[in-house]
C-alpha positions as CSV (number, residue, x, y, z in Angstrom):
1,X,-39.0,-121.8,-43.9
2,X,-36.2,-123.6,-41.9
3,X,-33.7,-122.7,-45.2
4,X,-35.1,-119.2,-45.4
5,X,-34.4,-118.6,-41.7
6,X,-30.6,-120.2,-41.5
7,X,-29.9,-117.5,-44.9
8,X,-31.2,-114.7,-42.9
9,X,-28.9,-115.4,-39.9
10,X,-25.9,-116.1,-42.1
11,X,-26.0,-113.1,-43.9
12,X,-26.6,-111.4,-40.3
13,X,-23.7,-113.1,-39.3
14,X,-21.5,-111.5,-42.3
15,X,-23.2,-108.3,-42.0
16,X,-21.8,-107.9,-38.1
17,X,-18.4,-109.7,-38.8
18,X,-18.2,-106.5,-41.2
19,X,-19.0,-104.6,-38.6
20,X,-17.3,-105.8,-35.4
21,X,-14.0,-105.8,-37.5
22,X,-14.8,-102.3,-38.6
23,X,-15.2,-101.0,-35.2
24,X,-11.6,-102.8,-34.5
25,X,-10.3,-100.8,-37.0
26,X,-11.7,-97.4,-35.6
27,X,-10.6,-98.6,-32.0
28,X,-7.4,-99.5,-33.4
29,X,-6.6,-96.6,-35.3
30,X,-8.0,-94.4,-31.7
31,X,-5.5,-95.7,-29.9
32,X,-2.7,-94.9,-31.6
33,X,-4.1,-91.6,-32.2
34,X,-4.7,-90.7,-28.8
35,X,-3.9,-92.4,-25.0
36,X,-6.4,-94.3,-23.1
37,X,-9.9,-92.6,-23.6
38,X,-10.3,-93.7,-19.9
39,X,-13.9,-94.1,-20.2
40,X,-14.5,-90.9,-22.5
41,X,-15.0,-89.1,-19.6
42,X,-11.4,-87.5,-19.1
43,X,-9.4,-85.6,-21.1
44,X,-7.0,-88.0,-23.2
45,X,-5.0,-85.3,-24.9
46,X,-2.0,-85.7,-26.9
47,X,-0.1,-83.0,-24.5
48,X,-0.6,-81.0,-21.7
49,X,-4.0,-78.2,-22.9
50,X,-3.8,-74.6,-22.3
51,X,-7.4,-74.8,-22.7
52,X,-10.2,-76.9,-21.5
53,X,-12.9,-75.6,-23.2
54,X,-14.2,-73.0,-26.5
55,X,-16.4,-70.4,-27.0
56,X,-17.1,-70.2,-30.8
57,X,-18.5,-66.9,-32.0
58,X,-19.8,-67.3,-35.6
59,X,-20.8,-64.3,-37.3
60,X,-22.7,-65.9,-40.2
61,X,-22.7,-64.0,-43.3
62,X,-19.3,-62.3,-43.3
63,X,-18.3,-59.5,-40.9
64,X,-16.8,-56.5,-42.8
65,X,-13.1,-56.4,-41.9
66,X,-12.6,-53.2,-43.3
67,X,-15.3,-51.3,-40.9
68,X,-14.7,-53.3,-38.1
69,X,-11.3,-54.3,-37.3
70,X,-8.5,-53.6,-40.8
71,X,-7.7,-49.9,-40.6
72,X,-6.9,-48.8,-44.7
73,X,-6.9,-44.4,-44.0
74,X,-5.0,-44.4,-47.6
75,X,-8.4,-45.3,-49.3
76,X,-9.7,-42.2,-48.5
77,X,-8.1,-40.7,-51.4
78,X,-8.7,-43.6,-53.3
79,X,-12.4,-43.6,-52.6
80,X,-14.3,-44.1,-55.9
81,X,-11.5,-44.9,-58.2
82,X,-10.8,-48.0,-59.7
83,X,-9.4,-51.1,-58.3
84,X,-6.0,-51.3,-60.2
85,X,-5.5,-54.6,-61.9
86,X,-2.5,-55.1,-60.7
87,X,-4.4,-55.4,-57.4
88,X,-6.7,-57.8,-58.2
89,X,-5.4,-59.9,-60.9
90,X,-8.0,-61.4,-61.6
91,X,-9.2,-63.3,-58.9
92,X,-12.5,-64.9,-58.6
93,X,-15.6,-62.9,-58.0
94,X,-19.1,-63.6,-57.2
95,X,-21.7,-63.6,-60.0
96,X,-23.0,-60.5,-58.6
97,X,-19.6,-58.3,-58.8
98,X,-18.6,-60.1,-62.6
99,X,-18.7,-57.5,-65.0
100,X,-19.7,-54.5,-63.2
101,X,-17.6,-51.6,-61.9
102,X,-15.0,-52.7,-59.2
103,X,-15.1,-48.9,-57.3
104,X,-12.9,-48.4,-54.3
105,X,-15.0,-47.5,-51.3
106,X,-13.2,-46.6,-48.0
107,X,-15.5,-47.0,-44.8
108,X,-17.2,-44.3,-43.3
109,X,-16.5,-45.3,-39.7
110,X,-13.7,-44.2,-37.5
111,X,-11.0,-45.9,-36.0
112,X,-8.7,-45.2,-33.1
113,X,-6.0,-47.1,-31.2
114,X,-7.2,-49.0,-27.9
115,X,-6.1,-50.3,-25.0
116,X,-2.0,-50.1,-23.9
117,X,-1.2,-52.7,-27.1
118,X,-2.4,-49.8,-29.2
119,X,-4.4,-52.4,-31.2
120,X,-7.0,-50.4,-33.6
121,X,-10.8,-50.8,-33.7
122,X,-13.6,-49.5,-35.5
123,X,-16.2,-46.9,-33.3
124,X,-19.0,-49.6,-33.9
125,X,-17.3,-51.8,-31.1
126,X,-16.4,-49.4,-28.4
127,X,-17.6,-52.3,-25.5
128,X,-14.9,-54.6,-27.0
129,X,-12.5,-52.1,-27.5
130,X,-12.0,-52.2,-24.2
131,X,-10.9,-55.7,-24.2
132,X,-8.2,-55.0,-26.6
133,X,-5.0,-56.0,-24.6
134,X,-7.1,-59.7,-24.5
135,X,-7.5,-60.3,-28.0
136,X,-5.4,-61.3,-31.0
137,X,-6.9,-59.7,-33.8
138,X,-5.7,-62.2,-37.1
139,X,-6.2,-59.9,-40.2
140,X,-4.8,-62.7,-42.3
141,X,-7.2,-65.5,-42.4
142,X,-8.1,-66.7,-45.7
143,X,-10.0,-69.5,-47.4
144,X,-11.0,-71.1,-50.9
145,X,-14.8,-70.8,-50.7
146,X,-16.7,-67.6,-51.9
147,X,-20.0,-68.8,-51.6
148,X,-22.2,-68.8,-48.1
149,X,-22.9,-72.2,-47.8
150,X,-19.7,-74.0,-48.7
151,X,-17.8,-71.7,-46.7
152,X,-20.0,-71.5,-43.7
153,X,-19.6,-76.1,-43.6
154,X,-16.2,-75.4,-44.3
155,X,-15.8,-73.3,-41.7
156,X,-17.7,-75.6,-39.2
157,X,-16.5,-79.1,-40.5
158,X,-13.1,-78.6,-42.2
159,X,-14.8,-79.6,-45.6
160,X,-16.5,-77.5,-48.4
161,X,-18.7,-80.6,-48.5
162,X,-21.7,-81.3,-46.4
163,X,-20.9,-85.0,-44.8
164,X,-18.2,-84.1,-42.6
165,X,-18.0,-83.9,-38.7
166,X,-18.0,-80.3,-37.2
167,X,-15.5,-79.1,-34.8
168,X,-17.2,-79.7,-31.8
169,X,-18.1,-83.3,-32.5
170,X,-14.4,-83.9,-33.2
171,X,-13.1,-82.5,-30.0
172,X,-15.8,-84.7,-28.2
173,X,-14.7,-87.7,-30.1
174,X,-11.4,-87.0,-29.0
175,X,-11.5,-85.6,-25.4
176,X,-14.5,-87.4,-23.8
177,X,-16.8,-85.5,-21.7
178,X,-15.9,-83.3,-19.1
179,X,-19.7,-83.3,-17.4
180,X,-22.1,-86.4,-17.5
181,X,-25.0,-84.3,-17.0
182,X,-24.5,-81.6,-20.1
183,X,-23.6,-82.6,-23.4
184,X,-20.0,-82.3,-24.9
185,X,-21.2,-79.6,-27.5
186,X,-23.9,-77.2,-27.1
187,X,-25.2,-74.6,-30.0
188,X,-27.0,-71.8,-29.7
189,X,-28.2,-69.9,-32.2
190,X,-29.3,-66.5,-31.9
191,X,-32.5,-64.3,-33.0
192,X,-31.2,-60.9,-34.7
193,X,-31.2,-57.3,-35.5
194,X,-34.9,-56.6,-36.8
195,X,-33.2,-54.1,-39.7
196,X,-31.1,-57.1,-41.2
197,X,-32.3,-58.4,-44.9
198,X,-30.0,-61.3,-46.4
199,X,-30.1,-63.5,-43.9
200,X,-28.4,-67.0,-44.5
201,X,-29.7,-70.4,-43.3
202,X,-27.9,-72.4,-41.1
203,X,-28.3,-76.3,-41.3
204,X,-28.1,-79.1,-38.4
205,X,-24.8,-80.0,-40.1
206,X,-22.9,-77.4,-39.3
207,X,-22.6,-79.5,-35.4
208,X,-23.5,-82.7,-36.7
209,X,-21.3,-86.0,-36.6
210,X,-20.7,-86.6,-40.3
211,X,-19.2,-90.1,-39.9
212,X,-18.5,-90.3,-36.4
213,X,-20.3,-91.6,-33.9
214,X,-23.6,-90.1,-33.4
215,X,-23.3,-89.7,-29.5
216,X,-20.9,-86.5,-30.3
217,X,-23.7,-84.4,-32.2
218,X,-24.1,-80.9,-31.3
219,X,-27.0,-80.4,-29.1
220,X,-29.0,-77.5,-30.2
221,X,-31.1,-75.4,-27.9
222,X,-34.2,-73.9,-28.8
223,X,-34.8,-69.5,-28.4
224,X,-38.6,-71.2,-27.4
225,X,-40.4,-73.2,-25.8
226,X,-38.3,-76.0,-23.7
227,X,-34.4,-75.1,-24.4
228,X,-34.1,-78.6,-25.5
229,X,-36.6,-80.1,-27.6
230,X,-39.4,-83.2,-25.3
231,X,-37.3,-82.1,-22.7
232,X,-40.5,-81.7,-20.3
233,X,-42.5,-85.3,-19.5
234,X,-46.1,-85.4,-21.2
235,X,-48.6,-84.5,-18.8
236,X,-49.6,-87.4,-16.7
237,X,-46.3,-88.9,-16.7
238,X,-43.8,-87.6,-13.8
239,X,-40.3,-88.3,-13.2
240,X,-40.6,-91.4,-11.2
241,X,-42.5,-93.2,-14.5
242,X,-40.2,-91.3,-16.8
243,X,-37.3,-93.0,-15.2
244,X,-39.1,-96.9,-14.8
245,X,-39.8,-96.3,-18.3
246,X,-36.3,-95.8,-19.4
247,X,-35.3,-98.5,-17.3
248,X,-36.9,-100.7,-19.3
249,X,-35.9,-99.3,-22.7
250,X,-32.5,-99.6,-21.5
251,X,-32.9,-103.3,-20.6
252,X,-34.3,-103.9,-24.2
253,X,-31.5,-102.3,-26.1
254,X,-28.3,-104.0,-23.9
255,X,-30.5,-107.3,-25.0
256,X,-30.7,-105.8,-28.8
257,X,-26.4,-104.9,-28.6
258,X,-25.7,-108.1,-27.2
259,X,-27.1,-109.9,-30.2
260,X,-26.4,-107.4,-33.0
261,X,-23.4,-105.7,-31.7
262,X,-24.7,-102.1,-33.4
263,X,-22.5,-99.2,-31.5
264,X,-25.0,-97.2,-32.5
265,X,-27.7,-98.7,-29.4
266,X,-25.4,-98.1,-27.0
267,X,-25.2,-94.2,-28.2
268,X,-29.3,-94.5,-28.2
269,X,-29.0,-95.9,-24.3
270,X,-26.0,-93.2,-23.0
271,X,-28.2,-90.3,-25.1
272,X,-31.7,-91.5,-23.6
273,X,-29.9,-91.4,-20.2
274,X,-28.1,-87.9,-20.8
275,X,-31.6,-86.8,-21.8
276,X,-33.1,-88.1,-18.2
277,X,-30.0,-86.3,-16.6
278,X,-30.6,-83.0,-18.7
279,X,-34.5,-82.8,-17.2
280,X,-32.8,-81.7,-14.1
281,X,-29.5,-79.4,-15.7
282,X,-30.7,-78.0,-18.7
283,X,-33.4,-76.1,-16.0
284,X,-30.8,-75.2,-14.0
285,X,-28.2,-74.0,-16.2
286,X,-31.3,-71.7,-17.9
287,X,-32.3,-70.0,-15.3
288,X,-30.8,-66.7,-15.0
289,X,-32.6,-65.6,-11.6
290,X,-30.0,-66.6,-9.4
291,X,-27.4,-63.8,-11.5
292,X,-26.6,-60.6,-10.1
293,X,-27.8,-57.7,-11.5
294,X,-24.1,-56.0,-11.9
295,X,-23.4,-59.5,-13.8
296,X,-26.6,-58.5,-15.9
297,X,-26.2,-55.5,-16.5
298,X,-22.6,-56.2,-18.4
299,X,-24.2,-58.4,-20.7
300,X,-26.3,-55.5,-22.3
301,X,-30.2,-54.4,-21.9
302,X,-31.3,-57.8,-24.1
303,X,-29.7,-60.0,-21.8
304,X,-33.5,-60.8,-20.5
305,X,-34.6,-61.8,-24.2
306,X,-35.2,-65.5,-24.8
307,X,-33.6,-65.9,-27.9
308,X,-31.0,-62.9,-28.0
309,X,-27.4,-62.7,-28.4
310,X,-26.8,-61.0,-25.7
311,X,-28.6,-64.4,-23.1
312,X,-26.9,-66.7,-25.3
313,X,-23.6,-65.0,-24.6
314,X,-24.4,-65.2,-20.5
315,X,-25.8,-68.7,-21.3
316,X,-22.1,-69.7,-22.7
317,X,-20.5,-68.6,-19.2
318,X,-22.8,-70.7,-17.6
319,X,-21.6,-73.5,-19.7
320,X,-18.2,-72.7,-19.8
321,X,-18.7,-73.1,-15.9
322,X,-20.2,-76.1,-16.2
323,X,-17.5,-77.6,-18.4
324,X,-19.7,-78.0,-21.7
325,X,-16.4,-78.9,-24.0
326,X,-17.8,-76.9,-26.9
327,X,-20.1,-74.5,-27.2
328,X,-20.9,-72.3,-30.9
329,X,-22.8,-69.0,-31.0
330,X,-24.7,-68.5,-34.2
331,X,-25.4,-64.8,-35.1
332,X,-26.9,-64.8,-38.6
333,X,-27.7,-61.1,-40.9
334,X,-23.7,-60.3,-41.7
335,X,-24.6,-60.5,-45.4
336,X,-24.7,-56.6,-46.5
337,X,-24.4,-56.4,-50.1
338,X,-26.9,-53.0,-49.7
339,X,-26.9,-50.7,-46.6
340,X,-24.1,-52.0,-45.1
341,X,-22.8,-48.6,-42.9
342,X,-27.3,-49.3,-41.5
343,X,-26.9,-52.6,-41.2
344,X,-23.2,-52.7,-39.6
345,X,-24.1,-50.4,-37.0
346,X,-27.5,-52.9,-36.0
347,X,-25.0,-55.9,-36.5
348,X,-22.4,-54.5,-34.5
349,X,-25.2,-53.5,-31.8
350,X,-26.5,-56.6,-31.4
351,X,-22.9,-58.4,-30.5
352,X,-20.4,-55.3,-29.0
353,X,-21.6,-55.2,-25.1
354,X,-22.5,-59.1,-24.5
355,X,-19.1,-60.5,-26.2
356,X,-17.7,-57.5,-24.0
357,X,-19.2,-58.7,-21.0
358,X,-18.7,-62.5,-21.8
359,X,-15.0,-61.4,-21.8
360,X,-15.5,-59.6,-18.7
361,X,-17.4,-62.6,-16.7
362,X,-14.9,-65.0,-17.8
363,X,-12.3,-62.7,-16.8
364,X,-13.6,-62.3,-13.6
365,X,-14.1,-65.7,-12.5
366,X,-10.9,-66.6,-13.7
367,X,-12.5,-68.7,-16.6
368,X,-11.1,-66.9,-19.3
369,X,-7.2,-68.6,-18.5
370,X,-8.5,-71.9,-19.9
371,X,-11.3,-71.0,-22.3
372,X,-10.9,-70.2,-25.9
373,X,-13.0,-67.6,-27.4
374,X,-13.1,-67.5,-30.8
375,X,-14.6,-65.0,-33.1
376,X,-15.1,-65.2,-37.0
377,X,-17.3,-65.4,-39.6
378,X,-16.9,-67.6,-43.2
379,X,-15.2,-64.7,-45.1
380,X,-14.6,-61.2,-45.8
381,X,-15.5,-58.0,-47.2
382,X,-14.4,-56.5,-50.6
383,X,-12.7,-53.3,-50.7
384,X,-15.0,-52.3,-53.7
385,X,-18.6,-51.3,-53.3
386,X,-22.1,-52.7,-54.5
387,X,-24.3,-50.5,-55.1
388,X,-22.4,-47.0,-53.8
389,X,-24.5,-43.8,-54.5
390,X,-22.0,-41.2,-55.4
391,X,-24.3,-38.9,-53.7
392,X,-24.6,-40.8,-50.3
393,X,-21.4,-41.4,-48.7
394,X,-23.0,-44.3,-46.5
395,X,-24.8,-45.8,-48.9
396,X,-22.8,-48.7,-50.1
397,X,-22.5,-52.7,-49.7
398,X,-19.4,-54.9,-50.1
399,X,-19.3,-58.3,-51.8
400,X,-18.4,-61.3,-51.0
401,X,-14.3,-61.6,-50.0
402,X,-12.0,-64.7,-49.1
403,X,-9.1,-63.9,-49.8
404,X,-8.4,-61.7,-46.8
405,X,-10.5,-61.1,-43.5
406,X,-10.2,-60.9,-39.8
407,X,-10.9,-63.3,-37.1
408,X,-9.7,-63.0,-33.5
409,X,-9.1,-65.4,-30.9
410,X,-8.6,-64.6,-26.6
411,X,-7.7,-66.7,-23.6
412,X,-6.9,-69.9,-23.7
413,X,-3.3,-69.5,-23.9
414,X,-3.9,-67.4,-26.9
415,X,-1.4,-63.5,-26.4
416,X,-3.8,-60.7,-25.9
417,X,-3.1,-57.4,-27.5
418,X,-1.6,-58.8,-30.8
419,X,-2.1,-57.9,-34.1
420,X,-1.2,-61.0,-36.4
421,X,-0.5,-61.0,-40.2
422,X,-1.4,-58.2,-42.9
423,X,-3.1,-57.3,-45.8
424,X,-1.7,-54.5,-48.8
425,X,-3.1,-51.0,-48.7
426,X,-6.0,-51.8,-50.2
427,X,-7.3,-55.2,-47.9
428,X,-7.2,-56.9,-51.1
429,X,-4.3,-59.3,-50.8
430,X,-2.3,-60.2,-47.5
431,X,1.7,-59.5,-47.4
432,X,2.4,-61.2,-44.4
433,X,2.1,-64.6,-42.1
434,X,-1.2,-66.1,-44.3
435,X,-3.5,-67.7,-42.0
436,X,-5.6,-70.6,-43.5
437,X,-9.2,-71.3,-41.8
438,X,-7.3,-75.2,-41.5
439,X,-4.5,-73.3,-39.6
440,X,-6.9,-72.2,-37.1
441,X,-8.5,-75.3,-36.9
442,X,-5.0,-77.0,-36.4
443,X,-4.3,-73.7,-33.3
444,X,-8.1,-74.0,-31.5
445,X,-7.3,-78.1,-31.3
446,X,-3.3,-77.4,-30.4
447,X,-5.2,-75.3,-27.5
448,X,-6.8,-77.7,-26.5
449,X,-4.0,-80.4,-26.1
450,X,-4.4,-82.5,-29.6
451,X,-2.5,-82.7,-32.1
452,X,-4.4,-82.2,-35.3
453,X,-2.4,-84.5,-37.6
454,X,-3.1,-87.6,-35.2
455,X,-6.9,-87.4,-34.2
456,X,-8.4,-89.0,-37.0
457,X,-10.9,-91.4,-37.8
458,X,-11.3,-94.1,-40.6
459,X,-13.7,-93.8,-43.4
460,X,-14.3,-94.7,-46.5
461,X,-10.5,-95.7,-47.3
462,X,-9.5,-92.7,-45.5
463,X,-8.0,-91.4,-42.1
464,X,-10.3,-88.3,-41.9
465,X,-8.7,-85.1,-39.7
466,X,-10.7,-81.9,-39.4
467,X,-7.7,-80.8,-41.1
468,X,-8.2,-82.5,-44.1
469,X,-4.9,-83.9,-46.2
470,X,-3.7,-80.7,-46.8
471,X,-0.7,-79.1,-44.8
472,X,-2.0,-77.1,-41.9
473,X,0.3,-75.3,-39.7
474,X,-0.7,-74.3,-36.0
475,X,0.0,-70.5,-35.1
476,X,3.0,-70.9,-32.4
477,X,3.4,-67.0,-33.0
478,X,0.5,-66.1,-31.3
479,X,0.7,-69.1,-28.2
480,X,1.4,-67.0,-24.9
């Protein structure tokens, strides 16, 4: 028994001399990334930040450029036609477009010039038209991925691959906290246009950790029920007894980390307190009484439903006030391989007046200067139709397209009323300044004071970036 016991606690032994001299390596390889994490509660940026904080608007699915925000009036007379070959030269295509007609379809929506930058929009967004001179519309991002999934955790993580850690947990790995009693990185996902068919899954990975420390997972909150999931106490236990208890807890793991030296329990303790803090903030931060109806009222009529965009954009500024580091909007249904002029319009609905009047609030408050908002989804749109009747002008869909699409980014030290990069006649191909999802990656961290080649993090034989190993560029262009 004696020999069986001394074998256990040897091979214990080896196991955490593997793993103290790991976590050397990671704290080794953190500091020369970044300066003193000061306690990971205060910014340790690489340079001075232009912004403090992001607002991520993820359109999941794949917006439409072309009927939203890349005006092509010269496919009008192209409409139905073709797509030359000298166009498309052959590029990928999704199973469902491979071998069947590749028709030009030219949208049916109108677009005008807005704002003094002249910048042009489609009708379907005339709330955020009126933001114009505050965004820079990029109508040149691009990526490798033409499938949902991949590109979506591309998107999120900076890897086609699920495994990788998402945006948010990187920027909380790297930053530190900016409020102890709100997590780094919040997500909210929103419920959607009742017309929408096609709607794409979204996984706990897309804010996860991948292989850094857990303690920088995205928190999601819930459309029901308690935002946060077991934030209430059971009955019969109050706050007094929920606090003892974790007291105790507490006392048990420090014991536990003393002897084993897992990183992982002290995450456990810091997440069990952050929960205790959150029974107090997360209440708080929900409760949309104590907003003026004016404030309301920008946000749109849903603004009142659990669970809509529309709250969830309002719930952001209330974040964003709060200093929550990161904090992704989900809005799922962009997927419109069939009905897309129906669709687009319920789509467009749904988002127009709340990121509108998140633009507005932040404006207002003087928020907007050092908060990123971001807007994208994981691809584009092709310029030839699915499923276009020849007797129904709006009756068409659009398939599956990254090779060209539009995102667009405001405040945060980010020019307003800028149209950035191109695509030919046809949104097909771009012609100028190409824009790669790792370049925007490499511009929302630059934002944020880091520089994207130096934040990184050992694993498996590697020195993981968000930015991968391939050369990413950040978008000085379009730095105010």
């Amino acid at each position: 028994m004696d020999t069986q016991f001394q074998q256990f606690c040897d091979t214990m032994n080896r196991r955490q001399f593997i793993k103290k001299a790991t976590m050397g390596l990671g704290a080794a390889a953190l500091g020369n990334a970044l300066p003193s994490p000061q306690a990971n509660t205060q910014s340790a940026s690489h340079f001075v930040p232009k912004a403090k904080r992001i607002i991520f608007l993820f359109m999941a699915g794949g917006p439409s450029q072309l009927d939203l925000f890349d005006y092509k009036p010269q496919l009008e007379k192209l409409h139905g036609q073709p797509l030359p070959a000298e166009i498309s030269k052959g590029q990928r295509v999704t199973t469902m477009t491979r071998g069947k007609k590749q028709e030009i379809c030219a949208s049916i929506f109108k677009f005008a010039p807005q704002g003094k930058s002249g910048l042009v929009m489609s009708e379907l967004l005339p709330h955020l038209s009126a933001h114009a001179d505050d965004i820079c519309m990029i109508k040149s991002t691009h990526t490798e991925a033409i499938n949902h999934d991949p590109a979506k955790t591309f998107f999120c993580t900076g890897s086609e691959m699920p495994g990788s850690a998402s945006m948010g947990s990187w920027l909380s790995y790297g930053l530190g906290t900016m409020n102890r009693d709100l997590p780094d990185f919040i997500v909210l996902s929103s419920a959607f246009w009742s017309g929408k068919v096609n709607v794409q899954a979204l996984y706990s990975r897309l804010w996860g950790t991948g292989f850094l420390p857990s303690k920088h997972q995205g928190v999601a909150f819930q459309s029901v029920g308690d935002p946060v999931l077991f934030l209430s106490n059971p009955k019969g236990v109050d706050r007094k007894a929920r606090h003892k208890m974790l007291d105790f807890v507490a006392k048990i793991n420090a014991e536990q980390e003393k002897i084993t030296g897992d990183p992982e329990i002290k995450t456990s303790i810091a997440q069990q307190e952050m929960a205790f803090r959150m029974q107090m903030s997360v209440p708080e931060l929900t409760d949309l009484s104590v907003e003026k109806q004016s404030t309301l009222d920008m946000y749109g009529p849903e603004v009142n439903k659990v669970g809509s965009f529309a709250r969830n954009c309002l719930l952001a500024r209330r974040m964003a006030e709060r200093d929550v580091r990161f904090i992704q909007l989900f809005h799922r249904g962009w997927d419109h391989h069939a009905q897309l002029p129906t669709h687009l319009r319920g789509q467009a609905g749904d988002v127009d007046q709340p990121i509108a009047g998140l633009l507005q609030d932040l404006k207002q408050r003087g928020l907007l200067d050092d908060t990123l908002v971001v807007f994208a989804g994981e691809f584009g749109r092709t310029t030839f139709a699915q499923g276009m009747d020849p007797n129904k002008r709006d009756n068409y869909g659009r398939d599956h397209h990254p090779r060209c699409f539009t995102t667009w980014m405001a405040g945060g030290g980010i020019k307003g009323g800028l149209s950035y990069g191109e695509t030919d006649d046809f949104c097909y191909n771009i012609v100028k300044n190409p824009v790669h999802v790792r370049d925007l990656h490499a511009t929302m961290m630059h934002q944020m004071g880091i520089d994207h080649d130096r934040l990184n993090f050992p694993y498996l034989g590697l020195d993981r970036k968000l930015t991968g190993v391939e050369e990413s560029k950040v978008l000085h262009d379009i730095i105010a």
